[in-house]
N, C-alpha and C positions, 0 to 999 in steps of 0.2 A: 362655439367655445364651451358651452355648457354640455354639447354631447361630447366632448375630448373630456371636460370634466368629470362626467360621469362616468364614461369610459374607464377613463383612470382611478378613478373609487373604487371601478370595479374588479380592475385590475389587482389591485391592491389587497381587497378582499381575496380573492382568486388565489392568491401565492400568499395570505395569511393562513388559509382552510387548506390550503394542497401543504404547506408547510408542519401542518398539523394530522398530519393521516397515520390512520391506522395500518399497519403492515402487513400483506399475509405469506405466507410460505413463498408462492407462484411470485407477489410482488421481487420480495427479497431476490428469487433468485433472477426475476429479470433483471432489474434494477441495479441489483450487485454484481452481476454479469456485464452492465454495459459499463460500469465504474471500471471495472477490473477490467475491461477490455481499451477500453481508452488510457488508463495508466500507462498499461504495458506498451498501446501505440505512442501516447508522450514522450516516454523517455528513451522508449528505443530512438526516435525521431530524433530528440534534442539529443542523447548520446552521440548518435553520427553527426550530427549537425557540432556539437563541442569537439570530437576528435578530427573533424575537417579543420579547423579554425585554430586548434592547441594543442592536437594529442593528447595522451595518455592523464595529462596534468590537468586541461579542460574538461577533459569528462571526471577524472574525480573531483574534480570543483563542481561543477554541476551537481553529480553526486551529492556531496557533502552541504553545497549553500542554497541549493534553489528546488531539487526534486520534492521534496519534501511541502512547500509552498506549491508546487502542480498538485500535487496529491489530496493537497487540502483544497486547491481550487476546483478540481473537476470534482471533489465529494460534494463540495456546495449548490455545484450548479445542479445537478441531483439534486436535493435536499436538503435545504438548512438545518434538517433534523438529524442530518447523515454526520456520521465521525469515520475519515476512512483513513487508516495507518497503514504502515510496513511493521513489520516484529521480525524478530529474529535470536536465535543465543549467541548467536553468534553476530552480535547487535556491533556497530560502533559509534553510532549516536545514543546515547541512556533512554532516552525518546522512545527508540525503537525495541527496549525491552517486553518481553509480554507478560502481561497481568496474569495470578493466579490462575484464573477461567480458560487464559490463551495457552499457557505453557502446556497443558495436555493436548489443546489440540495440538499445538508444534510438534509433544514428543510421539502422539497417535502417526501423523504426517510423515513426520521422521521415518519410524520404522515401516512405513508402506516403502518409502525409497529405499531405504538401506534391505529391504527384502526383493526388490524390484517388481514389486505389484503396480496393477494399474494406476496411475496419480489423476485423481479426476480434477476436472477444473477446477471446481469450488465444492467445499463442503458449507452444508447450514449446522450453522449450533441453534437451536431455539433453547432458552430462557425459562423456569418458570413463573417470573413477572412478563409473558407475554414479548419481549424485548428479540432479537437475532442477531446476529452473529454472522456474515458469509466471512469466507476462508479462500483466498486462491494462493495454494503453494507455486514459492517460486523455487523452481530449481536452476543447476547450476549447468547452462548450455554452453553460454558463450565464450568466445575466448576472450572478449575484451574486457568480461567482468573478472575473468581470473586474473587478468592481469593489476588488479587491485585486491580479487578476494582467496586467492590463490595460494602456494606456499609462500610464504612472507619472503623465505630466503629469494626465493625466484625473483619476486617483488621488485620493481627501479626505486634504489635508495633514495630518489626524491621523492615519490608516492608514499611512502614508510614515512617519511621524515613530515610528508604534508598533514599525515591522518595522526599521527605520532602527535602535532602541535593541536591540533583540532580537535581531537577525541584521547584525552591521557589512558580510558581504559578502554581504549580499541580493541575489541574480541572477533573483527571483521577478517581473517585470516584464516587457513587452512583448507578449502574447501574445494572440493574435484568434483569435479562432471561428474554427473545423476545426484552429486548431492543436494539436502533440502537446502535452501538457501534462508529461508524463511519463508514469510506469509505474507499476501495484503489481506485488512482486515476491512469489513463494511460493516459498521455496528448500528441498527435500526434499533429507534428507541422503543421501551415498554408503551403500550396506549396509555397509561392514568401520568406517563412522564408527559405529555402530549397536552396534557389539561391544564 
């Protein structure tokens, strides 16, 4: 009993000090690379899994009540010290707006797409308080996401009328194949945030 107890002190210890780590370049992009890779297998996952079960209206419920709660669960399981978001201008949760710092990366992002340059997976911002930033643009492939992020007019006036009640300044509209969609964001704190 005393070595389970010990055990678990130590344990304890373990993910108080790994909780508390310093970031470097190489961490960030493994680390925000396997965040950003599991997102993207989540919801694609639970998308199919919601349009098997409801259609069109299950996945944007999913969308709008629950991805957002995955997003913040797989950032945790990572690190308690991690903050990991979506952004977008074309945001329809206020949530998902981006902060001063972000809106250049968005509109840098932007124009690689709308020139059709290469979109790399993720870009790093570093900080000068030592803090990062990854980046993975999402763009706009699918058909099932146009069918909610698409021309509005196209839109099924129930999907309209769901995000209409749920988001009054809905800007999640207009958007065609190759364009930005927005971003996930992986925000790695400064070391003296850490102290």
């Amino acid at each position: 009993m005393r070595g389970l107890l010990r055990l678990l002190l130590f344990s304890v210890l373990i993910v108080g000090i790994a909780g508390a780590t310093e970031y470097s370049l190489k961490d960030v992009e493994k680390i925000g690379g396997k965040i950003v890779k599991e997102i993207k297998k989540t919801m694609k996952r639970k998308l199919k899994k919601a349009k098997k079960s409801g259609g069109l209206e299950a996945m944007a419920e999913y969308c709008a009540e629950n991805s957002f709660k995955d997003i913040e669960a797989i950032g945790e399981k990572y690190g308690i010290d991690l903050h990991v978001k979506r952004i977008s201008f074309g945001n329809r949760n206020p949530k998902n707006a981006p902060k001063k710092d972000e809106e250049m990366m968005l509109k840098a992002l932007d124009m690689m797409a709308k020139a059709g340059a290469f979109m790399p997976k993720t870009v790093v911002q570093a900080k000068e308080d030592g803090s990062f930033k990854l980046y993975a643009p999402l763009i706009m492939n699918s058909r099932a996401c146009k069918k909610c992020h698409g021309d509005k007019a196209a839109i099924d006036p129930k999907i309209v009328n769901y995000f209409a009640k749920k988001y009054p300044q809905d800007r999640g509209y207009g958007f065609h194949s190759g364009d930005l969609r927005g971003a996930i964001v992986v925000e790695f704190p400064a070391p003296e945030d850490l102290e």
